[in-house]
N, C-alpha and C positions, 0 to 999 in steps of 0.2 A: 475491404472491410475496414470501418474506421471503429476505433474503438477508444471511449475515452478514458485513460486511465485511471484519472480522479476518479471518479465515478467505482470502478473496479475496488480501488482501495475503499472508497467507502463501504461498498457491498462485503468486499474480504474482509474487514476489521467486524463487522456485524456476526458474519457467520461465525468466524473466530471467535466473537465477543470480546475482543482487545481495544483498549481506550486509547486516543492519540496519548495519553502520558503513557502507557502500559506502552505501547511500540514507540516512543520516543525513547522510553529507557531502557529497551530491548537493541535498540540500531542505539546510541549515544548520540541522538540527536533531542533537539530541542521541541517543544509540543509547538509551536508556532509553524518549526519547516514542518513537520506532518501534515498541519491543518493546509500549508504553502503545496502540499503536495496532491491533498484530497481535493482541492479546488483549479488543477491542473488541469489538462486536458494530455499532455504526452510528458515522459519520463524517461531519460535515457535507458537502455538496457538493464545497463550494469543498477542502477537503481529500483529498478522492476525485481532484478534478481536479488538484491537486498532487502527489500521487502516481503517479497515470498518467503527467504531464508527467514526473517522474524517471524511471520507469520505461520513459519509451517507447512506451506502450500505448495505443490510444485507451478509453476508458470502458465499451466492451461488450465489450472483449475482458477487462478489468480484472474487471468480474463477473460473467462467463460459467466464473471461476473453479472 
């Protein structure tokens, strides 16, 4: 199964209704690495699970995207 991450976080941030600034300052990161992330295609783990954590999500609903 190939799945592309960026993509995920785009769909996850829509359902959520969270804006790259709203999750840049929920993780303390910057709105640039978000957009660096949503245009990714793979994500370490541990960043996958930092991201769920902001968003709320557990991991299979995160790429069920």
């Amino acid at each position: 199964m190939d799945i592309n991450v960026g993509e995920c976080l785009r769909v996850a941030q829509a359902r959520k209704n969270v804006s790259n600034r709203e999750l840049a300052t929920r993780m303390d990161k910057s709105e640039q690495q978000i957009s660096r992330w949503r245009s990714q295609r793979d994500l370490r783990i541990q960043r996958v699970e930092e991201l769920c954590e902001a968003l709320k999500m557990d991991i299979k609903e995160f790429l069920s995207g």
